[in-house]
SEKOL-298576 format. One record per residue: x, y, z of N, C-alpha, C, O in turn; residue in one letter. Coordinates in Angstrom, 3 decimals, always signed. Layout:
N
+----------+----------+----------+----------+----------+----------+----------+----------+----------+----------+----------+----------+---------+
:     n_c1 :     n_c2 :     n_c3 :    ca_c1 :    ca_c2 :    ca_c3 :     c_c1 :     c_c2 :     c_c3 :     o_c1 :     o_c2 :     o_c3 : residuo :
+----------+----------+----------+----------+----------+----------+----------+----------+----------+----------+----------+----------+---------+
:        X :        Y :        Z :        X :        Y :        Z :        X :        Y :        Z :        X :        Y :        Z :       a :
...
+----------+----------+----------+----------+----------+----------+----------+----------+----------+----------+----------+----------+---------+
***
This chain:
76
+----------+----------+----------+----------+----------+----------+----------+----------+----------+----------+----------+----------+---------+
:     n_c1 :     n_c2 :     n_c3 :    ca_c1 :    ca_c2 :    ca_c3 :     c_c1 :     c_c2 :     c_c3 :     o_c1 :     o_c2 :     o_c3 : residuo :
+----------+----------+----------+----------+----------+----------+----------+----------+----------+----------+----------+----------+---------+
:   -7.586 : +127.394 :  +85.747 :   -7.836 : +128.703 :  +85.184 :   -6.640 : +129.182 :  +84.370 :   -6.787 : +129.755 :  +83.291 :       x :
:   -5.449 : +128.930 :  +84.918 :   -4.330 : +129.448 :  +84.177 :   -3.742 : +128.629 :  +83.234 :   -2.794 : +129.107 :  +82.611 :       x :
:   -4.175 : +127.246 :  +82.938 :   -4.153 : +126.613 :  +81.662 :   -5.398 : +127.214 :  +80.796 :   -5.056 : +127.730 :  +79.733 :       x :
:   -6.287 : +127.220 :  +80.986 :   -7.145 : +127.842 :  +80.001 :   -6.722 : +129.365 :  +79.454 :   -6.935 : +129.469 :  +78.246 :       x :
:   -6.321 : +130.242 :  +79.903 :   -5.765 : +131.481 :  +79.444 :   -4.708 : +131.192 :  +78.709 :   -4.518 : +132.001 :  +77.801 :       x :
:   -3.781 : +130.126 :  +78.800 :   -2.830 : +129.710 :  +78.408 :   -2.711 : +128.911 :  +76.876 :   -1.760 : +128.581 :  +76.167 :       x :
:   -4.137 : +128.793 :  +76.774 :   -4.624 : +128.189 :  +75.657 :   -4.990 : +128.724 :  +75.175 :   -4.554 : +128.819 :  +74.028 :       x :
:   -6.083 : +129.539 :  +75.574 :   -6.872 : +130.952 :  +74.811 :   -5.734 : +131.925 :  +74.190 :   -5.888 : +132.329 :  +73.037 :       x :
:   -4.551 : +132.322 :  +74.966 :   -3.485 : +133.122 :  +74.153 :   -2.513 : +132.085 :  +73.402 :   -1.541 : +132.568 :  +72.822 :       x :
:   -2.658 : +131.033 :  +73.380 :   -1.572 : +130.295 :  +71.826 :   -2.997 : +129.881 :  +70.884 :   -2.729 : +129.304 :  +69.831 :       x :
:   -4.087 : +130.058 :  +71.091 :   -5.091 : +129.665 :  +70.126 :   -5.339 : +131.208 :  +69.048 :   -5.611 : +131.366 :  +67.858 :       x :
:   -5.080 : +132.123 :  +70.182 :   -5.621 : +133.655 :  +69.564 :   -3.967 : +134.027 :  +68.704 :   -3.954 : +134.844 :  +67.783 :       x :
:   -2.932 : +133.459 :  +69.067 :   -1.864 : +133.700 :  +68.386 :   -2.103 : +133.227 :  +66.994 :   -2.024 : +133.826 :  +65.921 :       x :
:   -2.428 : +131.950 :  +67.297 :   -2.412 : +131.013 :  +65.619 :   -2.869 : +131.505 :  +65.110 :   -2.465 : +131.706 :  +63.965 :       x :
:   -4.304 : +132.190 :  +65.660 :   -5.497 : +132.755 :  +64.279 :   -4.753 : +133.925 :  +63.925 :   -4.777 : +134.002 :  +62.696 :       x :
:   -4.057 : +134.938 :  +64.455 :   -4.147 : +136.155 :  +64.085 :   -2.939 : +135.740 :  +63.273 :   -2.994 : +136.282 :  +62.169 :       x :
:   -1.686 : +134.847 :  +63.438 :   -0.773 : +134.471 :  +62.704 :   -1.201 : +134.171 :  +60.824 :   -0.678 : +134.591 :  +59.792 :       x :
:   -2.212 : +133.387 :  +61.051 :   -2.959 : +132.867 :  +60.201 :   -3.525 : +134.103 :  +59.341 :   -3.037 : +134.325 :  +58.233 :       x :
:   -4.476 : +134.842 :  +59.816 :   -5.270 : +135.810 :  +59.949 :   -4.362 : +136.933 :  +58.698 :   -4.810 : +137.764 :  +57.908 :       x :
:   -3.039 : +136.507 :  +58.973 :   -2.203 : +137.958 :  +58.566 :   -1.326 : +136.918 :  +57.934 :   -0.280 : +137.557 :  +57.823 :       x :
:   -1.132 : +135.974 :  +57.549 :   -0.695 : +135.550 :  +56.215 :   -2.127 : +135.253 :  +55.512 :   -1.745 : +134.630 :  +54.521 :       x :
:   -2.837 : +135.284 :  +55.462 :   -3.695 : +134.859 :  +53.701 :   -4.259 : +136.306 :  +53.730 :   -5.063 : +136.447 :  +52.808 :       x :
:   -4.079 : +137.633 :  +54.616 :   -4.254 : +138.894 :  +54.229 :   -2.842 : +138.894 :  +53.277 :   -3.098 : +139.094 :  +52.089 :       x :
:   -1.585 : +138.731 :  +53.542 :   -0.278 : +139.171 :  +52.517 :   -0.510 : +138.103 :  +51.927 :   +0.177 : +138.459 :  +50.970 :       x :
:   -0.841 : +137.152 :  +51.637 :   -0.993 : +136.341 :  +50.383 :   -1.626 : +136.829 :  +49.613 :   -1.040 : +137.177 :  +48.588 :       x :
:   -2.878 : +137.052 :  +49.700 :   -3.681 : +137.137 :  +49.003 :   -3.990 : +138.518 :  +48.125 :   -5.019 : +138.816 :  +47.517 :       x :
:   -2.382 : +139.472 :  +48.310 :   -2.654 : +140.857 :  +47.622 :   -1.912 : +140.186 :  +45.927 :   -0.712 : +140.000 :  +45.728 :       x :
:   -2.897 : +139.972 :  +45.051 :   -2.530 : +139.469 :  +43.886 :   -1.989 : +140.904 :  +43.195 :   -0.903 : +140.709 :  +42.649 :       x :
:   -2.451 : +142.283 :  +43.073 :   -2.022 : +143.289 :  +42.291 :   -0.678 : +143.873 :  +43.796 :   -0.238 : +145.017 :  +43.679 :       x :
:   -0.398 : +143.389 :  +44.497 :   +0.370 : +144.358 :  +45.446 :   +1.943 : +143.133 :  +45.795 :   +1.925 : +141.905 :  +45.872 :       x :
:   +2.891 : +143.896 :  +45.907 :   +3.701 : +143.106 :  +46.406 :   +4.312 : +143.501 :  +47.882 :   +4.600 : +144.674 :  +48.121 :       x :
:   +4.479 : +142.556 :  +48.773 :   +5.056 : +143.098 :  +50.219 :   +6.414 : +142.772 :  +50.538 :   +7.111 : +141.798 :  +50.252 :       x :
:   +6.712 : +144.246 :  +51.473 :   +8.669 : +144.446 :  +51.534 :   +8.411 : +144.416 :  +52.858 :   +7.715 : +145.243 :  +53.448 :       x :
:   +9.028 : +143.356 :  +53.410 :   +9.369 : +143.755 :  +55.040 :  +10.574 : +144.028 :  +54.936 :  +11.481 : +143.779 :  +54.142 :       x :
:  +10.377 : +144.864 :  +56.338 :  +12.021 : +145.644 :  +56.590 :  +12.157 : +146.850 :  +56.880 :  +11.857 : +147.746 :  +56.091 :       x :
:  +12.590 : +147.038 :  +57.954 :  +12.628 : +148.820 :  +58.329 :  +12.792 : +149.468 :  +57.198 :  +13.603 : +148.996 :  +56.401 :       x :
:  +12.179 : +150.514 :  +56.906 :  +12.447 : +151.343 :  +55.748 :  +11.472 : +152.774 :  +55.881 :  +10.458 : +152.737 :  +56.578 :       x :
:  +11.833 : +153.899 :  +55.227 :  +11.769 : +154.886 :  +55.805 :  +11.433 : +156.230 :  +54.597 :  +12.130 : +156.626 :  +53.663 :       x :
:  +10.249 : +156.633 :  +55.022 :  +10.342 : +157.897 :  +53.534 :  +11.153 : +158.895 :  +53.698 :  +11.909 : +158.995 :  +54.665 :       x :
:  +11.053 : +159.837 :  +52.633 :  +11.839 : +160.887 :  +52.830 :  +11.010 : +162.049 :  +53.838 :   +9.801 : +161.819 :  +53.889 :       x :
:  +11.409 : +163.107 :  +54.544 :  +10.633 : +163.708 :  +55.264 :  +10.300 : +165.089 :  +54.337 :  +11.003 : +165.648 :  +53.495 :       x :
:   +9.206 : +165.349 :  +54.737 :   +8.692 : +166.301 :  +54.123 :   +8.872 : +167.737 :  +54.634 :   +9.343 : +167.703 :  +55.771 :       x :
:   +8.630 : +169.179 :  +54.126 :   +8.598 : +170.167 :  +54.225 :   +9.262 : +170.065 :  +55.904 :  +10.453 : +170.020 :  +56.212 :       x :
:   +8.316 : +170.051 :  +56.627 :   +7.529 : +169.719 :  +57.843 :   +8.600 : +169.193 :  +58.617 :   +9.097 : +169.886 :  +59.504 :       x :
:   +8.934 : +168.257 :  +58.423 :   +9.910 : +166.957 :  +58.927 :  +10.003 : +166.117 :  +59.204 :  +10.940 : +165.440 :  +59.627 :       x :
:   +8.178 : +165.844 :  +58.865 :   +7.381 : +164.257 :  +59.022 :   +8.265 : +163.360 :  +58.070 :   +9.188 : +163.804 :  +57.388 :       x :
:   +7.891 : +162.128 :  +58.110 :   +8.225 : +161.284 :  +57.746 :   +7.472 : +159.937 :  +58.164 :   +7.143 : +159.988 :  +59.350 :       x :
:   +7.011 : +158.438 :  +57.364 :   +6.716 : +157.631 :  +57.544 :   +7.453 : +156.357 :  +57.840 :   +8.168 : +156.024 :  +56.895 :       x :
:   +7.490 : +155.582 :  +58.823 :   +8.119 : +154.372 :  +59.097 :   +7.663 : +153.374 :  +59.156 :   +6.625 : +153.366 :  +59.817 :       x :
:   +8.154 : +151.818 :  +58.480 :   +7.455 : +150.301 :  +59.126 :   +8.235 : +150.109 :  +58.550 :   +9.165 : +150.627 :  +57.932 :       x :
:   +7.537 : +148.750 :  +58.924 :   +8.701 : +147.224 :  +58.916 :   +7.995 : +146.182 :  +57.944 :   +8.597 : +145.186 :  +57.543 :       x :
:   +6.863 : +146.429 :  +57.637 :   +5.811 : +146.281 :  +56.995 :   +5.568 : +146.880 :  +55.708 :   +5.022 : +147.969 :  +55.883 :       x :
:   +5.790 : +146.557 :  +54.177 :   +5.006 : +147.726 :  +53.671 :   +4.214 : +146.877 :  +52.320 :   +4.767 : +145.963 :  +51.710 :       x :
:   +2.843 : +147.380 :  +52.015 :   +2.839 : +146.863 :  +51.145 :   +2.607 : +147.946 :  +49.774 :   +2.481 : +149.152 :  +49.988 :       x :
:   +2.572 : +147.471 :  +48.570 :   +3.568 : +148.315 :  +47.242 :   +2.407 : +148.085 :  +46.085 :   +1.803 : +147.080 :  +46.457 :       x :
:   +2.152 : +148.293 :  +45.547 :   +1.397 : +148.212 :  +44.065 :   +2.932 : +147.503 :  +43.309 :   +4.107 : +147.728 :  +43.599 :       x :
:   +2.480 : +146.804 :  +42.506 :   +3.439 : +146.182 :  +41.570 :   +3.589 : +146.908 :  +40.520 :   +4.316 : +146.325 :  +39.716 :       x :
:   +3.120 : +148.248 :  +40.032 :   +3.726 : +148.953 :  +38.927 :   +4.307 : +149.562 :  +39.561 :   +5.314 : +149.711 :  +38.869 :       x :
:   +4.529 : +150.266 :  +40.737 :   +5.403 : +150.699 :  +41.265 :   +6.817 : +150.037 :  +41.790 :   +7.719 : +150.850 :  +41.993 :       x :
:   +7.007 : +149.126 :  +41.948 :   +7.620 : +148.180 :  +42.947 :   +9.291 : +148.570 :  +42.700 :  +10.124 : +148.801 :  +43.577 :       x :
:   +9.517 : +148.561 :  +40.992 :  +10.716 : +149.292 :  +40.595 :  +11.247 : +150.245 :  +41.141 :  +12.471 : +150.246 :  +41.276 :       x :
:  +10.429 : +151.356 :  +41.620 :  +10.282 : +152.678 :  +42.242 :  +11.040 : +152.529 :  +43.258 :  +12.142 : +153.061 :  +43.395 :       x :
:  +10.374 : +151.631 :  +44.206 :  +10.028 : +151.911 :  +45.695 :  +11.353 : +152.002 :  +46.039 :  +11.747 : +153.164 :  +46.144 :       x :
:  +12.080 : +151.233 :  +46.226 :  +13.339 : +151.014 :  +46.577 :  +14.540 : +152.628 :  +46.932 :  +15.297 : +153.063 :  +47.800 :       x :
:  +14.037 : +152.952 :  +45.673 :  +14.433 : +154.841 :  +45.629 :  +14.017 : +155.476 :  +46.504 :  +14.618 : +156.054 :  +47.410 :       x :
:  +12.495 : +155.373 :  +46.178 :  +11.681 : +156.482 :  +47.304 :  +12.062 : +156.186 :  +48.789 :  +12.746 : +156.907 :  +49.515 :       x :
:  +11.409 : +154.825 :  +49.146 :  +11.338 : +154.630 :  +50.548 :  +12.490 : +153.620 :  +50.638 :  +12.685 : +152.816 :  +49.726 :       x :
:  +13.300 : +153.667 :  +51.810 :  +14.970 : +152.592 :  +51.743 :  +15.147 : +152.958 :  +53.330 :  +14.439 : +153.553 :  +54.142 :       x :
:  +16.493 : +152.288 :  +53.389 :  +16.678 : +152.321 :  +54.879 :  +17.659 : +153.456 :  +55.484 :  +17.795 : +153.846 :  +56.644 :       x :
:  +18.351 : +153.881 :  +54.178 :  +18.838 : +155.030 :  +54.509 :  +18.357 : +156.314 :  +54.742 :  +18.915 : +157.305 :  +55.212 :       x :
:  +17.032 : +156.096 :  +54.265 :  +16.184 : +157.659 :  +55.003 :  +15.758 : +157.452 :  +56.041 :  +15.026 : +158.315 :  +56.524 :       x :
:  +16.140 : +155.799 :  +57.076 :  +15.777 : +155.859 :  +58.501 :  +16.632 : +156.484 :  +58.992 :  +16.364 : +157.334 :  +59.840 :       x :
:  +18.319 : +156.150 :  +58.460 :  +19.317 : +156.866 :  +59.264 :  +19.185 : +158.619 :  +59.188 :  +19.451 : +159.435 :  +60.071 :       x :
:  +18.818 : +158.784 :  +58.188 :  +18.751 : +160.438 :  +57.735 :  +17.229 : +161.109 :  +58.868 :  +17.222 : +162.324 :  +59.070 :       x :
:  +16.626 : +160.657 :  +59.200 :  +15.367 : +161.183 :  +59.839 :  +15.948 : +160.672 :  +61.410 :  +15.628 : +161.534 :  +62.228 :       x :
:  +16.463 : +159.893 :  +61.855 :  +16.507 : +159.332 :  +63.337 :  +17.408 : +160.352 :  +64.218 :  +17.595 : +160.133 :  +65.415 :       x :
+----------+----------+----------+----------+----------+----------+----------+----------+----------+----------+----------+----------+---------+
***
C-alpha cells in the first residue's frame, strides 16, 4: 500500500511538473520573471506579491520599474 502512494505522489509530481512547463512555454505573446518581486502599495496599503509573474511583452521594458524587489523590502 505504501509503495503505491509512493508512486501515485512521484507520478502526480511529474505531471503537474510537466503540466506547468508547456503552460510557461507556451505563452508566445507573454514573457515570464521568476523571482520575488513586489508592487507598489496602493492608497490602502495593499500590495501584490509572487515569485511567479507572467508580463505581456510590450510591457516587459516597464516591468522592472513598476514591480522589483525593492518594493518587497518597502511593504514587509
Amino acid at each position: 500500500m505504501l509503495v503505491k502512494l509512493i508512486y501515485y505522489i512521484r507520478a502526480m509530481k511529474t505531471l503537474s511538473l510537466l503540466s506547468l512547463f508547456l503552460i510557461l512555454v507556451n505563452c508566445s505573446a507573454h514573457s515570464v520573471k521568476v523571482g520575488k518581486r513586489c508592487t507598489n502599495p496602493t492608497a490602502d496599503g495593499s500590495f501584490e506579491k509572487s515569485f511567479v509573474w507572467i508580463v505581456d511583452k510590450t510591457t516587459v521594458k516597464t516591468f522592472d520599474q513598476k514591480i522589483n524587489k525593492k518594493n518587497c523590502l518597502k511593504n514587509s
